[in-house]
DRENMARLO-464476 format. One record per residue (C-alpha): residue in three letters; x, y negated, z. Coordinates in Angstrom, 2 decimals. Layout:
REM DRENMARLO-464476
ALA | X | Y | Z
...
This chain:
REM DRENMARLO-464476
UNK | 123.20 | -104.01 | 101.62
UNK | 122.20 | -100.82 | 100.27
UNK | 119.56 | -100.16 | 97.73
UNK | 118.11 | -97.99 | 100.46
UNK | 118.11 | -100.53 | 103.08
UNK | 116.72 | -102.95 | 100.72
UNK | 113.52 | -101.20 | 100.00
UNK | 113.18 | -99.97 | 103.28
UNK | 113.18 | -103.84 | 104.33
UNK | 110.42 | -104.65 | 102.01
UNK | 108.23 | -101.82 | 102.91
UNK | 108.48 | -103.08 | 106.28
UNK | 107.67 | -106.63 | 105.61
UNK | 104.38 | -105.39 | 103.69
UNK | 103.26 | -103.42 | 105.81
UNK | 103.40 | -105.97 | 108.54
UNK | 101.79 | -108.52 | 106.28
UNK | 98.94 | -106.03 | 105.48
UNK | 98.47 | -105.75 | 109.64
UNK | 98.20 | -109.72 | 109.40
UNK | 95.68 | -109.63 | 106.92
UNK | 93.66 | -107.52 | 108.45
UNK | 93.33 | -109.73 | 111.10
UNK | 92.85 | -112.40 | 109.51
UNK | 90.17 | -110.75 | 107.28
UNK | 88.43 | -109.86 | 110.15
UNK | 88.09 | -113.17 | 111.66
UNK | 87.52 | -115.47 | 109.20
UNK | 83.95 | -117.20 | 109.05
UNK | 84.77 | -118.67 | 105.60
UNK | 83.42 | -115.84 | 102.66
UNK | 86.01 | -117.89 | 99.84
UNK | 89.05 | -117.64 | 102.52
UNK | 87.93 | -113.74 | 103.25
UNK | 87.82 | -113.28 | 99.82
UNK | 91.38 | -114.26 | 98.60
UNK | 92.31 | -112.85 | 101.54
UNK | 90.73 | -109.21 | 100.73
UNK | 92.31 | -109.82 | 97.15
UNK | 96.26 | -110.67 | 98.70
UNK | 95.50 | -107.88 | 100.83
UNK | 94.33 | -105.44 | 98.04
UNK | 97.64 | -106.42 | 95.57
UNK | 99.91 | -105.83 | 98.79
UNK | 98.60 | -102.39 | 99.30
UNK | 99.24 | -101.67 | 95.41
UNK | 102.75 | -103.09 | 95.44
UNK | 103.22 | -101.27 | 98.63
UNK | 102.27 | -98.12 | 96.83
UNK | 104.13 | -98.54 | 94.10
UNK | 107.14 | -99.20 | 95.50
UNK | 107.07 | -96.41 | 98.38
UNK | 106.42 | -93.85 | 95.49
UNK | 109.74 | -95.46 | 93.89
UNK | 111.62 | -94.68 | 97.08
UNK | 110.22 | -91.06 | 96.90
UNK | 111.56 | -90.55 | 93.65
UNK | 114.85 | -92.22 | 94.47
UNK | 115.03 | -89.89 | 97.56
UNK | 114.94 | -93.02 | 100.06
UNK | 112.18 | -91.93 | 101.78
UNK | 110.36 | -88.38 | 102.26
UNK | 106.92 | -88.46 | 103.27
UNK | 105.26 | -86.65 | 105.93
UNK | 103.71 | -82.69 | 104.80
UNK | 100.73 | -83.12 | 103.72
UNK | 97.78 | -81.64 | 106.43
UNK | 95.62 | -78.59 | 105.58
UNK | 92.17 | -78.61 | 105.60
UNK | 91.97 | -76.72 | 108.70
UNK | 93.77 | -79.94 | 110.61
UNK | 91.79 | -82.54 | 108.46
UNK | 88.52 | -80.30 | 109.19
UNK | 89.64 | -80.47 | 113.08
UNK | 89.89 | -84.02 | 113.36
UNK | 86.90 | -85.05 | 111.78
UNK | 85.23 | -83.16 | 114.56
UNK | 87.00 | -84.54 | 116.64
UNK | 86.05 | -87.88 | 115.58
UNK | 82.46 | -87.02 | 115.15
UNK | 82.32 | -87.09 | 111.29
């Protein structure tokens, strides 16, 4: 397995996990379980930072353009904001 692949794997994997927590987040009654929770969740989405900006500068991944204001400006009216 390529280096590539690999990464690509683990981003994957994250960002599944992150969906789970986010469910599980939102239903739990128990503020100590929603809190370690929130903090898994919150070093997942730092790991899964770091390492996607890893597979930029490797070239493994290229991220989408990044909007103009005139799109970000249109979809916040859009959404009432």
């Amino acid at each position: 397995m390529q280096d590539k692949d690999m990464v690509s794997d683990v981003l994957s994997m994250v960002n599944a996990s992150l969906s789970n927590y986010a469910k599980a987040i939102a239903e739990a009654e128990n503020s100590q379980l929603r809190q370690t929770l929130i903090q898994i969740r919150n070093s997942d989405e730092q790991f899964q930072f770091q390492l996607s900006q890893k597979a930029i500068q490797k070239g493994f991944y290229q991220p989408a353009k990044q909007a103009d204001q005139s799109a970000i400006q249109q979809y916040r009216s859009q959404l009432g904001q």
